[in-house]
C-alpha positions in Angstrom: 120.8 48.6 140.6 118.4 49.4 143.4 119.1 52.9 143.4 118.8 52.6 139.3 114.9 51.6 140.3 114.0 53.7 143.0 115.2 56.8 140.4 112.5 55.6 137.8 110.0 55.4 140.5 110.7 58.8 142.2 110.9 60.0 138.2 107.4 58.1 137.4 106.2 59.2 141.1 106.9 62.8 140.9 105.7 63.3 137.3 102.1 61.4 137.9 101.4 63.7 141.1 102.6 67.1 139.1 102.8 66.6 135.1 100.4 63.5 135.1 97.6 64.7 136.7 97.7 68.2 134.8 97.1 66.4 132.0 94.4 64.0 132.9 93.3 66.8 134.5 92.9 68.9 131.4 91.8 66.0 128.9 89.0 65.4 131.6 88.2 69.4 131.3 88.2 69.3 127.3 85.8 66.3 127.5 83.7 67.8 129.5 83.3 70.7 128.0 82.6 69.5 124.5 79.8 67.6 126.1 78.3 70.3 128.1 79.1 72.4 124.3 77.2 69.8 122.3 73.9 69.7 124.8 73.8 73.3 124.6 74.0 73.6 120.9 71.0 71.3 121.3 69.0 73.0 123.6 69.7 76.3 121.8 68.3 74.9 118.5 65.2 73.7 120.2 64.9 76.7 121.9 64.7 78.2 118.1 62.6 76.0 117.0 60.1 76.5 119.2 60.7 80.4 119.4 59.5 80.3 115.1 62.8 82.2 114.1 63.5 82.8 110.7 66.4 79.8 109.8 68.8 82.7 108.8 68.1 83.8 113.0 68.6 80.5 114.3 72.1 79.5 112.2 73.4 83.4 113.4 72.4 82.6 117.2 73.7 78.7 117.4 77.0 80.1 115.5 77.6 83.0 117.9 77.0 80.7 121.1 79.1 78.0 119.7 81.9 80.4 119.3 81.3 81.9 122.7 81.4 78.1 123.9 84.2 77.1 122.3 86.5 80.2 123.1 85.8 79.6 126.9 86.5 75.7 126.6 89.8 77.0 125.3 90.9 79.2 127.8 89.6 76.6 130.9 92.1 74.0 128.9 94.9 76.7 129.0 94.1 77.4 132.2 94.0 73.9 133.6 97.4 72.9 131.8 99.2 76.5 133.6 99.1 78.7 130.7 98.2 82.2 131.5 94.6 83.2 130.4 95.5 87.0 130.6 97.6 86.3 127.2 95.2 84.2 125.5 92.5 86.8 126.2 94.8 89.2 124.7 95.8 87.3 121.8 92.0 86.7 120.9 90.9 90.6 121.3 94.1 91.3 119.0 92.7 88.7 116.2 89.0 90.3 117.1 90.5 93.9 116.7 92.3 92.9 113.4 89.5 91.2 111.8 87.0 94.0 112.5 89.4 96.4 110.7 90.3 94.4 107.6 86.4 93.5 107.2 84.3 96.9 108.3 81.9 97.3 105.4 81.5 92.9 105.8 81.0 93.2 109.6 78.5 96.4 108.6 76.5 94.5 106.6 76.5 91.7 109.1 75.1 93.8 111.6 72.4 95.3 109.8 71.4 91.9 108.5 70.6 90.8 112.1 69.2 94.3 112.9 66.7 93.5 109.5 66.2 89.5 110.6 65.0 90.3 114.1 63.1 93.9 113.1 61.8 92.1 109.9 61.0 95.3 108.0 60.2 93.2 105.8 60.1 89.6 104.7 60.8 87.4 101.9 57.9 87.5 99.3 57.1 91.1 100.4 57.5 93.6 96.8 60.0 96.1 98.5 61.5 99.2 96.6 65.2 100.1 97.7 67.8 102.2 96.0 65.5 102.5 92.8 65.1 99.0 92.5 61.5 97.6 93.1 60.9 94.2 93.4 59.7 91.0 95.4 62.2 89.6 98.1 63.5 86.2 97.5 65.8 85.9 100.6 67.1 87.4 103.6 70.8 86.3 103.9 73.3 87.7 106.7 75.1 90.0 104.7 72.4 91.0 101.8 69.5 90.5 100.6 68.0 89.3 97.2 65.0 90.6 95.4 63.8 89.6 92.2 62.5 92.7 89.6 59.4 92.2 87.3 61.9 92.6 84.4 62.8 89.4 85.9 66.6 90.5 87.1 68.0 89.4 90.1 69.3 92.4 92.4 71.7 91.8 95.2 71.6 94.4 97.7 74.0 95.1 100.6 72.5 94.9 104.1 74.7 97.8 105.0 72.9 99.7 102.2 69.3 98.6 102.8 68.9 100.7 106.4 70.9 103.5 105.3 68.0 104.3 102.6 64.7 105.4 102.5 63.0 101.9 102.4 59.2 101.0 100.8 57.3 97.9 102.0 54.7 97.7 99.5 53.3 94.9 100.9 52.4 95.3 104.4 49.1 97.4 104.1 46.0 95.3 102.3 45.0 98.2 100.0 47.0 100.9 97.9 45.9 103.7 96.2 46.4 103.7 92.2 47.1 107.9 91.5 46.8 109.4 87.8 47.1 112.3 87.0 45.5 114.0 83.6 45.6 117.6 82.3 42.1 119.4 81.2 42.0 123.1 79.4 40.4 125.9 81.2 37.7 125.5 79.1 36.5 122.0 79.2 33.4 120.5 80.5 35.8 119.5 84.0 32.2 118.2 85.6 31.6 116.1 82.9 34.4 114.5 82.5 35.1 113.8 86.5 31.2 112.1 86.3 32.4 109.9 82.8 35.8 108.7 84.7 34.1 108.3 88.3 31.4 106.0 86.8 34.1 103.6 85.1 35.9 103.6 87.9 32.8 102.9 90.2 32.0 99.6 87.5 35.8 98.5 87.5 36.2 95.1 89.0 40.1 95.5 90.5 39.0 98.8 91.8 37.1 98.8 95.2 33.8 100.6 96.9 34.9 101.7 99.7 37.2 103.9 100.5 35.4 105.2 97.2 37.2 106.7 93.8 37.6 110.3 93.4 39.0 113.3 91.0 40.1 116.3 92.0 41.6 119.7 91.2 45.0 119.3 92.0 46.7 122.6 90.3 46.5 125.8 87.8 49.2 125.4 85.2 48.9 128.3 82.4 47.1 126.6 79.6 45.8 123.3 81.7 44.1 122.2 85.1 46.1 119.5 86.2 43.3 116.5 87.9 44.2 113.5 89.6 42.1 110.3 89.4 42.4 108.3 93.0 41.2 104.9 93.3 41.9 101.9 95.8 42.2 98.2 95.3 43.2 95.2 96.8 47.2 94.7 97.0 47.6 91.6 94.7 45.4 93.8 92.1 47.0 97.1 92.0 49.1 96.4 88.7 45.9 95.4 87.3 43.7 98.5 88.6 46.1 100.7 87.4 46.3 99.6 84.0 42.5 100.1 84.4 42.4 102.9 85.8 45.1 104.8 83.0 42.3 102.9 80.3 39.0 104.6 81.9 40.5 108.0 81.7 41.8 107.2 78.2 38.8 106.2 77.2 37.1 108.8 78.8 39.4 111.3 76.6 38.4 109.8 73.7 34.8 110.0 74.0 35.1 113.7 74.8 37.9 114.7 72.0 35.1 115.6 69.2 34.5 119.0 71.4 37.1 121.2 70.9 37.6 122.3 74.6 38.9 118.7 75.2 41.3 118.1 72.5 44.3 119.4 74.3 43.9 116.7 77.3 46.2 114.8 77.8 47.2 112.0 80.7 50.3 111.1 82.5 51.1 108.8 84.9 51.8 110.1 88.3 55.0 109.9 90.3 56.2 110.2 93.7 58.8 112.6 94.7 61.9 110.0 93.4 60.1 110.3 90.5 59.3 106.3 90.0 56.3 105.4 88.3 53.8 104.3 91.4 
């Protein structure tokens, strides 16, 4: 019977000072660690807070540190219980390596998302124009981005697709430049009708002094002079100066169309070199 004991203690003995303590050991270690994870989640987001980063930022940089956190809590628990870290390390660069090859064009867009939230090229409520479609952002998500047309459509665009293309911020500068362009014959009165349109434009509310309107000889076709009419206004206004602006030369037309040297004038809008209306 007293041998029967001493072989459960020497059993309880032996597995307290090498099983036992491994495991306290390593429950301690996973504690631990999901404290020291939790307090720097919360210094991190403070750290955001404080550092004014865009919400989409500050969820991508807690997420990635998290992940970082938690993958190093995992391999000190292996590590404390015996388990060889070189194996875990490898099984976690093949998932990495797998993932990244089953999810390239998700993973591209990912990266240009954070490349476009840090570099803000733009931001949401700026009127962007991107792949032929012009409109005014509505948000700025990891993996696209929203804008929202004035035909009222929403348009979903690929991050990975937004940096690869020629991109126009129409928002970022306080004034643009309303063009038009109109044709005159060779035989008009070209002086008289540059004074008629510069004097509407000069009286135009949504079009500003300074820099001041002009028209000028743009090009020699056979039959017409083509003459573009330049004016600037305020960026909230430029839809409504260039209305204006396409109204003055009308009406400018109009006035002049009783003499025959002005009845083959005619107005078109003019457009940039991807051949949108601007």
């Amino acid at each position: 019977m007293e041998a029967f004991v001493e072989g459960i203690k020497s059993f309880f003995s032996g597995f307290l000072y090498d099983g036992g303590l491994t495991i306290v050991r390593t429950i301690a270690f996973a504690l631990l660690g999901l404290v020291i994870l939790k307090i720097v989640r919360m210094i991190v987001q403070r750290a955001a807070l404080r550092s004014k980063l865009d919400n989409a930022a500050a969820t991508f940089v807690i997420s990635i540190i998290t992940v970082v956190l938690y993958i190093v809590l995992v391999i000190v628990v292996a590590s404390s219980l015996g388990i060889s870290t070189a194996g875990i390390i490898a099984a976690f660069s093949a998932i990495a390596l797998a993932i990244a090859l089953a999810l390239q064009d998700s993973l591209a867009s990912l990266a240009n998302g954070v490349i476009i939230i840090f570099t803000k090229p733009f931001k949401k409520g700026d009127v962007i124009m991107i792949n032929g479609k012009e409109g005014t952002v509505q948000s700025i998500r990891l993996f696209n981005t929203k804008i929202l047309t004035f035909n009222n459509e929403e348009v979903i665009i690929p991050n990975c697709d937004i940096l690869s293309e020629t991109l126009v911020n129409e928002s970022n500068m306080p004034l643009r430049r309303v063009e038009l362009s109109f044709y005159l014959a060779y035989s008009a009165d070209a002086d008289a009708v540059r004074k008629e349109i510069l004097a509407g434009l000069e009286e135009c509310e949504n079009v500003i002094s300074s820099p001041s309107p002009s028209v000028g000889l743009d090009s020699f076709g056979e039959q017409a002079v083509k003459c573009t009419a330049y004016a600037w206004a305020a960026r909230e206004n430029y839809a409504a100066a260039k209305t204006d602006v396409k109204e003055i030369i009308y009406g400018c037309i109009r006035k002049f169309e009783a003499e025959p040297s002005l009845r083959n004038v005619r107005v078109d809008v003019a457009r940039g070199e991807d051949g949108n209306e601007r």
